[in-house]
N, C-alpha and C positions, 0 to 999 in steps of 0.2 A: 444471544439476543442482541440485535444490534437497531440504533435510531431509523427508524421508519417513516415515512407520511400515508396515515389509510385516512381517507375521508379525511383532509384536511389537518389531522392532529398527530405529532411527532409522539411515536409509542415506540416500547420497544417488542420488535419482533424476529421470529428464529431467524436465522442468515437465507436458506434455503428457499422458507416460504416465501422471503421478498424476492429473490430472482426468479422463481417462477412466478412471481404474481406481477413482476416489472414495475415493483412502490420505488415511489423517490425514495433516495437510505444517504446516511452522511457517510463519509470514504477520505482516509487519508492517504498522503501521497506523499514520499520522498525521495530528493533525489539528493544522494551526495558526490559531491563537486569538489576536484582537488585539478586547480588551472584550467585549462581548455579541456577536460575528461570529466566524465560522470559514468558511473558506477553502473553498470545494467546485469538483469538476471533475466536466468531463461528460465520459467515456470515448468515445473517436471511434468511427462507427461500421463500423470494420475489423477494431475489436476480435474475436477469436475467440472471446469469448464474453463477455457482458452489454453489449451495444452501446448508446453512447446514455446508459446508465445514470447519473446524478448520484453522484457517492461525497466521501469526506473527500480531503483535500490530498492523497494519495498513499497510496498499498500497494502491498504486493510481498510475494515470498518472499526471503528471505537466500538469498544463497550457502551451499553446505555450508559448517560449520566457521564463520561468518561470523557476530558476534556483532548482537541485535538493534538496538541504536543505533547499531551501525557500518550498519547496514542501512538505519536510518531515515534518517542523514544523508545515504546515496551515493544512493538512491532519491529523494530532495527534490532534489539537486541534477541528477538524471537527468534527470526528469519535468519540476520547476519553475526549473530553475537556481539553486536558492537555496542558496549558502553562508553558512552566518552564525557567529558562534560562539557565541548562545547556546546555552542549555542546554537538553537534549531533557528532558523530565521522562516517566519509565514511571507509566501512569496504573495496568491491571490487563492481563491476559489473558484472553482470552474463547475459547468456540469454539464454531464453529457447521459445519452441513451442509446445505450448500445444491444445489438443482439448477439450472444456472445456463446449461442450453439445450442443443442440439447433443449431448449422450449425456454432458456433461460435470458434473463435479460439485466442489463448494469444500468441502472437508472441513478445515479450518482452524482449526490453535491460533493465536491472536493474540495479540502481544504490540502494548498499543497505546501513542501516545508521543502529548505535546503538545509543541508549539514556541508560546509564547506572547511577542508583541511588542507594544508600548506602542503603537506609529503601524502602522499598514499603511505609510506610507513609507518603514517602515525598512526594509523585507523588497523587494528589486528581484529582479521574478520577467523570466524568460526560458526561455519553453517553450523545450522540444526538438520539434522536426516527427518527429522519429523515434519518439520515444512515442507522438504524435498524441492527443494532448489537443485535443477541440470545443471547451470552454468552460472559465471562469474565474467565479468570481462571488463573494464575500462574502454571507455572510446571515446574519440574526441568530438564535440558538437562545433 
């Protein structure tokens, strides 16, 4: 169940039924950042919708009730295994509608986050097979 808008009011609703029903839903987004490089993965393709796709370090919806930093740190460590304790930094929020294949659609307020570290060393990533993350890669922006 993730924050939804039906008829005006913020509920929570299954993940599924909001992309085929294209509801505004809240969405976080991280990207971590070590010098001119940020961290990008390629979405496997079993994904139910944008397969393949290259994106930032990680995204998700919160939990109902689930604030967004708590969001960004439990989602990094889902995805990428990465516990660390520095500091999430809230860059802005954005939102976008997207039609993203399959009858489904991303109607998404973002709240987006940095995780910025000095070495890529520092950061010891260990996928999850259960996410199913294809790829891994640094590039430079």
């Amino acid at each position: 169940m993730i924050p939804a808008w039906e008829n005006g009011k913020l509920k929570p609703i299954e993940k599924l039924e909001v992309h085929k029903r294209a509801l505004r839903h809240k969405a976080v987004s991280v990207f971590l950042i070590s010098g001119s490089e940020t961290l990008i993965q390629q979405r496997a393709l079993s994904k139910y919708h944008t397969p393949g796709l290259w994106a930032n370090a990680c995204c998700t919806h919160p939990f109902w009730e689930e604030q967004p930093v708590d969001c960004a740190k439990r989602r990094l460590d889902e995805e990428l295994g990465i516990k660390t304790n520095l500091d999430f930094f809230y860059r802005d929020q954005i939102e976008y509608k997207a039609n993203v294949g399959n009858g489904l659609v991303e109607y998404e307020l973002v709240d987006i986050f940095t995780l910025n570290v000095d070495k890529k060393s520092e950061i010891k990533i260990s996928l999850n097979a259960k996410v199913a993350i294809l790829n891994l890669l640094y590039t430079t922006f």
